[in-house]
N, C-alpha and C positions, 0 to 999 in steps of 0.2 A: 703664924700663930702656933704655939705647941698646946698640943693634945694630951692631956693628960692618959694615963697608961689604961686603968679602965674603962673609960670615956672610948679612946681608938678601940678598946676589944670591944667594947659593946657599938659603939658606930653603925657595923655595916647591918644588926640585927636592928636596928632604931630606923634606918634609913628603907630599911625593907617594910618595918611597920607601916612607915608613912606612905609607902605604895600599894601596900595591901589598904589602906583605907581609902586610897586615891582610885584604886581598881573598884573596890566594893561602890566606892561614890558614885563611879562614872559609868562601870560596865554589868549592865543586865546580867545575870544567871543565864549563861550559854546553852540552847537548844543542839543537840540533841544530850550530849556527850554531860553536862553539867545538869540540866534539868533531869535528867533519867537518874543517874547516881544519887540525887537526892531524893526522886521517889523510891528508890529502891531502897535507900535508908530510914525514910518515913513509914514506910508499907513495915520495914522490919520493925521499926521503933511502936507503930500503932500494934502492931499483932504481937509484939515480944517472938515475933517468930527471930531464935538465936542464930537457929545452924542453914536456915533454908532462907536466902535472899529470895525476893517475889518482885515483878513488875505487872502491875497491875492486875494484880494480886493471884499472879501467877508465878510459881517457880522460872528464879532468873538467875540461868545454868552460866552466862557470859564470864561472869567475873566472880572472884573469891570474896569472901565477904569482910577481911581484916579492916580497910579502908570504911566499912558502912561498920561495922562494931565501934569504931572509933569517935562517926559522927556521934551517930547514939549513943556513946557515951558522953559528948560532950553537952547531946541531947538535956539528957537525964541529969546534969550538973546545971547548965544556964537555960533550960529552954530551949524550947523547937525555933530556930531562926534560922537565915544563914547565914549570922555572924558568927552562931556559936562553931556552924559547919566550916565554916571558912577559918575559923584559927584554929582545929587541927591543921587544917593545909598552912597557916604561917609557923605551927611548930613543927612541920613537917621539913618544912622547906629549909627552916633556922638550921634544924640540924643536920642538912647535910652542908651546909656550907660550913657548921662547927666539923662533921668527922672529915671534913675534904680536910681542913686545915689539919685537922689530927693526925691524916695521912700523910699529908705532907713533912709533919714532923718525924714521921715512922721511918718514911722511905730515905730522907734529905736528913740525917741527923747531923751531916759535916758541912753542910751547906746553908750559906747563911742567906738570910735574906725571904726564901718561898713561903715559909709558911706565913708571915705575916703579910705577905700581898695573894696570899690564895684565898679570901676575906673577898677582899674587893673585885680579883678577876671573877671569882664564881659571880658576883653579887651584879657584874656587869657584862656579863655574858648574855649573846642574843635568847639561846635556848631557855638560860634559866631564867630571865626577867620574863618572856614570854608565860612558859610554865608555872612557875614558882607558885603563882596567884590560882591557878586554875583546879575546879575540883576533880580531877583524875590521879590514876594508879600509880603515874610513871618517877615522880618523886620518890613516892613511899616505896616503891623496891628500888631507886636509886640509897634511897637510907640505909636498907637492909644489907644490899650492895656491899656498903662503904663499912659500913658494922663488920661485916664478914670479911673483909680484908683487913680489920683491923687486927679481929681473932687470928684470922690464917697466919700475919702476921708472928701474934706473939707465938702459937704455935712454932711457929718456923724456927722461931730464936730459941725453943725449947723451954717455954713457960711451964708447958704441962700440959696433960691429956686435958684440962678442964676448959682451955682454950679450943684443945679440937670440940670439941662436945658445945664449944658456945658457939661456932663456926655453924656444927649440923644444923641445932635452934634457930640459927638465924636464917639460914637456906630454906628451912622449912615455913618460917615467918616470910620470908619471900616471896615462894608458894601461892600461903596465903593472902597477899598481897597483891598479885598478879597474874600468879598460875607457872607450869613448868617454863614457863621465858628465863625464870632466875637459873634455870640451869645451863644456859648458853652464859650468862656474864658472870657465872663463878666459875665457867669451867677455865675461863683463861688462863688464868692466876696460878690455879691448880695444877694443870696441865703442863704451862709452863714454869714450872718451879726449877727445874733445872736449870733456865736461863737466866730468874733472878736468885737463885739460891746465894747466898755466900758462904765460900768452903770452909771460912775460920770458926765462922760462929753458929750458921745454920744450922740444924738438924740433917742427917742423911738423907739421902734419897726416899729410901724404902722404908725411915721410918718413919718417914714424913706422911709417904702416901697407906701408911698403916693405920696412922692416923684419920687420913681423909676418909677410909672408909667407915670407920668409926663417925666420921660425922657426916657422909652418908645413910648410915643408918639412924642416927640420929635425928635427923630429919625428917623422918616420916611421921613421927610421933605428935607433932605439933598438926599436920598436916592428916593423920588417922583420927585425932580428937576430935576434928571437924566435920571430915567425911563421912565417919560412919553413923555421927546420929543424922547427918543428914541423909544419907543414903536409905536408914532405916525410915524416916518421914517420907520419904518420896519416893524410892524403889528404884526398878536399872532404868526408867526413861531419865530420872535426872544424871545416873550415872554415865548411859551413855551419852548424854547431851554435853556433860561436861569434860568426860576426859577425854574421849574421843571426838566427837563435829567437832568442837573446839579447836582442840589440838592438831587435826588431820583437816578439817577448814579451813584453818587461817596457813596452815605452809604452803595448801595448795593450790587458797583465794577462792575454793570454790565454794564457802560460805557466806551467808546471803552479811553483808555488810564488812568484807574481809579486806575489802580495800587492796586489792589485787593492781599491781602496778609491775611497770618494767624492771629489772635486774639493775640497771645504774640508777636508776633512782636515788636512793644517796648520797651517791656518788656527784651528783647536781647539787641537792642540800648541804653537803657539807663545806664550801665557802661560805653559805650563810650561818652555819652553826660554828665557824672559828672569829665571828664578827662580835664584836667588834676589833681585838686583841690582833688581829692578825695584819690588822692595817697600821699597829703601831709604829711612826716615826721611830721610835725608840728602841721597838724591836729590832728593826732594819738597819738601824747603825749601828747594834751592837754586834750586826755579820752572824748570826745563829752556829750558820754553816763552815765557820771558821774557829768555832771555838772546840778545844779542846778539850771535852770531861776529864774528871779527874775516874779510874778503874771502875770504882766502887759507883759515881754516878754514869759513865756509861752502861753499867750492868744494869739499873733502874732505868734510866731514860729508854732501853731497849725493851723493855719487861714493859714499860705503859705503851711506848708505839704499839707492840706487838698485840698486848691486850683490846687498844681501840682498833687494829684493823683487823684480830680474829673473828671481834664482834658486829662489825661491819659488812665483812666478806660472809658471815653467816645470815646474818638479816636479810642481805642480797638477794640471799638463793632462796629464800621464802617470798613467796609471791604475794604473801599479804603484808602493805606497809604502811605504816602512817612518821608522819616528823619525829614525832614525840615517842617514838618504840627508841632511840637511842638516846634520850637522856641519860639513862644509867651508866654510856659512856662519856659523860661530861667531867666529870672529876676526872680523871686518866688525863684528858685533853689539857683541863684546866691546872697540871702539875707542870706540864710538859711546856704548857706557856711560862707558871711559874719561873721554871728552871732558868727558861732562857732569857727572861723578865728581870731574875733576880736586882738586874744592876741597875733597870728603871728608878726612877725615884719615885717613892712609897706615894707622894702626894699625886706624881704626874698618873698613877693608877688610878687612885682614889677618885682625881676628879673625873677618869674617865670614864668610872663606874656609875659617879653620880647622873653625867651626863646624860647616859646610856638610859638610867631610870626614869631623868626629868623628860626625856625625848619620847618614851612609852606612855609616862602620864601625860602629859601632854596632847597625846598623838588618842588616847582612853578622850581626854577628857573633850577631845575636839568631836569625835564620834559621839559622845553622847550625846550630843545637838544634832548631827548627819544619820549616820547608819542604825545607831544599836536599837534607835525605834525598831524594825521593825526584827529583831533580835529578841524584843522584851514582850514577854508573853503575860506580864501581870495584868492587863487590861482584861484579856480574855479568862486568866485565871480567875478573877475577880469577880466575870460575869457567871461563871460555872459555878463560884463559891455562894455567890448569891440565892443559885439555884441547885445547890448540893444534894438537896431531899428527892429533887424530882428523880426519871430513870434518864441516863445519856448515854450515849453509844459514838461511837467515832468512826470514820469512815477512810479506810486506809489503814496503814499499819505506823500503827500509835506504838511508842517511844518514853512513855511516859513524862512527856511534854508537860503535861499540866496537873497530875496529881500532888506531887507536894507544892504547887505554887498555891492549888485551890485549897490543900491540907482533905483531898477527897476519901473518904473510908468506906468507897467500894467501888467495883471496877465500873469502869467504861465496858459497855459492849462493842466489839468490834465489827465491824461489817465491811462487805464488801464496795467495792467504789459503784455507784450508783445504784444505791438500795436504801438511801435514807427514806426515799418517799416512800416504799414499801414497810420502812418498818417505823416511820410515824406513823401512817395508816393503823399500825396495829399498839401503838404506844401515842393516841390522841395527847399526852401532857406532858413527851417525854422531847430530849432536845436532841440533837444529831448535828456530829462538827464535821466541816468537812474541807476538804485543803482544795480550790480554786485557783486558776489562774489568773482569773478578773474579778472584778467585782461583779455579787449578786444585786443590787441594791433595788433592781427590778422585781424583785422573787416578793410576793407577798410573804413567804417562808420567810425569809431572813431576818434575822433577829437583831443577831452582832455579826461586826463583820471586822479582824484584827489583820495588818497587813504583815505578811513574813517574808523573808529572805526571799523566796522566791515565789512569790504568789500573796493565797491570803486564806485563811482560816474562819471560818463563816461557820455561826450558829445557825442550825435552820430546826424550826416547831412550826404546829400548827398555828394559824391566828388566831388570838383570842375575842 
């Protein structure tokens, strides 16, 4: 059957649509990581607090706030849902599989074939069907990413200083995005420009890197516009909380959620992040290893290897790691399959993208019958919204779990682990949550009792 020409360009955004509603159908608002991001955007949307992200209704130094500006703004256009928060994450996600393909054009201009299958490989990629859907940071500085190599690009080919300058804006929107991480995956590029420079048409060297610093300094300006009224709202504990624990926590793991793991770590994940693409029949008869680039795509194909394993061998040596820290090297991966893809046929891709995505919804929509019960916190949200007026306190260290599920407009009080009877005692009408490994059902206290991943989350009040 032929595909009409708009139809195939628009496709694999259509075909993503129908998983981002098959994900919203099927899969709960994810604890800790998805439910916190959205109270940190509701706390901001309720108070119009701009510059200062809050969790529970405290200054929340973790992460930048570009990603919660964005909900709130889509806030403030459809309403507080999280449909309205989940399609920035689909036009998020849209556009980096558009700038991958963009890249693809930039880098492959004599090579036919990449760009129009870099569509379907990103689209069916383990990492991004995984990600794509989910509400965190690691797409949106993948975009940024891909923007900035668009810039460096024309830069390089000697467009004009306005490209350097659109280069800095974007490293500094990166920043904002996710914090100094963007400056490990832009420096690759950068750093190595000598290796994909081309001598005909490039820019030189040194005017190149004359440039960089110019966007450089460019950079901070989108990045000072944030800092300093928020620095001025909160003073040095939120500054030191953010540039430094942060920054100096997480390479060293010794921050309390820094997710501190071994050195090869990665290095285990990454067969799973070339899957599905790297088991292709197709790839493996066309011998990878045998073929011969033409000057100009050896000089490229070296210049992305080089870039995914700078960024890799650096993540390594950081002690704090999670899957989803190398996203931003997915496009580099997803060229490199390209390349060697090229002579696949378009269809034999396509379906295996499709595949890829019907095998995840699928795989969502079978868990919502099994597991994501005890994943979905609306039951318990529900009961706390019912009773929003009274005083509540939580017991343990709350994550904001359940303020924007319940839409709560004041904090939780936090307490220590076995001190709820102490401080009902002294809040006769107020209610106290607290995380269990069994069920209370015996406790004349218990009120609601919600089951979680790993235990269970129990209202406990006085009897009435």
């Amino acid at each position: 059957m032929t595909i009409s020409k708009p139809l195939d360009r628009a496709l694999p955004y259509l075909l993503l649509a129908v998983f981002f509603a098959v994900s919203i159908a099927a899969r709960p608002l994810l604890p800790v990581d998805e439910t916190r991001y959205l109270t940190v955007s509701w706390e901001m949307f309720l108070r119009q607090s701009f510059f200062v992200p809050t969790m529970n209704f405290e200054p929340y130094f973790q992460k930048p706030p570009l990603l919660f500006w964005l909900i709130d703004l889509a806030w403030s256009l459809f309403g507080v849902s999280r449909l309205s928060a989940v399609g920035v994450i689909f036009v998020i996600s849209s556009l980096v599989i558009y700038l991958t393909q963009r890249l693809a054009k930039a880098l492959f201009r004599n090579t036919q074939g990449i760009a129009e299958r870099t569509p379907w490989l990103m689209l069916g990629s383990t990492i991004f069907v995984i990600y794509s859907s989910l509400i965190l940071f690691d797409l949106l500085l993948t975009l940024f990413v891909l923007a900035f190599m668009l810039a460096l690009l024309a830069f390089a080919k000697g467009r004009g200083l306005r490209y350097a300058i659109l280069a800095g804006l974007l490293i500094g929107l990166g920043v904002l995005s996710k914090g100094p991480v963007v400056l490990i995956h832009v420096a690759s590029p950068i750093l190595m420009y000598p290796l994909w420079r081309n001598s005909s048409s490039d820019l030189p060297t040194r005017k190149f890197f004359s440039g960089i610093a110019l966007a450089l300094l460019v950079a901070f300006f989108p990045v000072i516009a944030w800092l300093g009224p928020a620095f001025y709202q909160t003073g040095v504990d939120f500054a030191y909380n953010l540039v430094w624990r942060q920054a100096a926590g997480r390479v060293s793991g010794s921050m309390e959620g820094a997710h501190a793991r071994p050195i090869y770590f990665y290095l285990l994940l990454l067969p799973v992040a070339l899957l599905p693409w790297i088991l292709s029949v197709d790839l493996w008869r066309s011998k990878p290893w045998q073929h011969t680039p033409e000057p100009q795509d050896r000089r490229i194909l070296r210049f992305l290897a080089l870039w995914c394993l700078a960024v890799l061998v650096v993540f390594s040596l950081i002690s704090g790691k999670q899957p989803h820290y190398l996203v931003p090297i997915l496009p580099p991966l997803i060229l490199l399959f390209g390349y060697f893809m090229s002579t696949v046929r378009l269809a034999t891709i396509r379906t295996g993208a499709v595949i890829m995505l019907a095998l995840v919804g699928v795989g969502q929509a079978i868990a919502a019958f099994t597991v994501f019960d005890r994943y979905d916190l609306k039951p318990l949200a529900a009961y706390v919204a019912e009773h929003r007026s009274a005083e509540w306190a939580f017991a343990g260290r709350y994550q904001g779990e359940l303020t924007f599920l319940a839409r709560m407009e004041k904090p939780f009080e936090i307490l220590a682990q076995g001190s709820a009877d102490d401080w009902l005692g002294r809040h006769p009408t107020g209610y106290v949550i607290v995380e269990t490994g069994t069920r209370l059902d015996s406790n004349p206290q218990v009120l609601f009792t919600q089951p979680i991943e790993k235990g269970y989350l129990t209202v406990l009040g006085n009897p009435k």
